[in-house]
N, C-alpha and C positions, 0 to 999 in steps of 0.2 A: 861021558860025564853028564850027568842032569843037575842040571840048577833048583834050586828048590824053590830061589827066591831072585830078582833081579836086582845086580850089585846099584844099578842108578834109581836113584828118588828122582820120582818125578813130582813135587810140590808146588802149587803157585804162589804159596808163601815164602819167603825164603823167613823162615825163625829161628832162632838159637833151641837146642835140646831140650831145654828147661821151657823154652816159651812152647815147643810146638808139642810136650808132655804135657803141660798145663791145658793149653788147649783140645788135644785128645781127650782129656778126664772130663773138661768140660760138654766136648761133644758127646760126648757117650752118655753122659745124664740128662744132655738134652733129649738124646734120643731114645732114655728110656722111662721118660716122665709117663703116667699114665694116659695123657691125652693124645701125645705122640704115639703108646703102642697101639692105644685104638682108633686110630689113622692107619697106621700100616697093617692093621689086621684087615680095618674095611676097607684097602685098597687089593689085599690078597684076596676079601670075598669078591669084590666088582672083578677085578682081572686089570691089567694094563695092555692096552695095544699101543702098537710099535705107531700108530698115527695122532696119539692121541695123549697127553695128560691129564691127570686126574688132581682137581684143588677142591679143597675140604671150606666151603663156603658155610658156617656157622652149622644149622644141622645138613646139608646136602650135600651131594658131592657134584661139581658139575665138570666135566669132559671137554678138557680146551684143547684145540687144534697145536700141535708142535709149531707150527710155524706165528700162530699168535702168542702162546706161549714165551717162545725163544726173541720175538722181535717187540716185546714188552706191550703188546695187544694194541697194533698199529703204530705205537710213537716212536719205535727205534729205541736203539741200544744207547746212544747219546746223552738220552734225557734223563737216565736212572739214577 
């Protein structure tokens, strides 16, 4: 038997059907506003490496390290 899809949601939200359908409609227009699609085009032209993120700094793009990235650029996860 093949599964097509996995019976468990994994969500970090926990939202009612109605809240977390709302919020899908809302992501997906965020994410296809013009300015949004041409970020994710010019992340398709530069490329992603697995060491590295890419932030859309007004016109440039600059190449932040995963681990400054993810530890909120020296001050820790604490202070967010």
């Amino acid at each position: 038997m093949i599964m097509k899809s996995s019976p468990i949601r994994l969500t970090k939200q926990k939202l009612s059907a109605k809240a977390a359908s709302d919020k899908k409609k809302r992501d997906i227009a965020a994410a296809k506003t013009p300015a949004r699609r041409a970020k994710k085009a010019q992340n398709q032209r530069i490329g992603q490496k697995s060491s590295s993120d890419l932030h859309h700094d007004g016109n440039k793009v600059v190449r932040t390290s995963i681990k400054n990235n993810r530890g909120f650029f020296g001050r820790g996860t604490k202070t967010e």
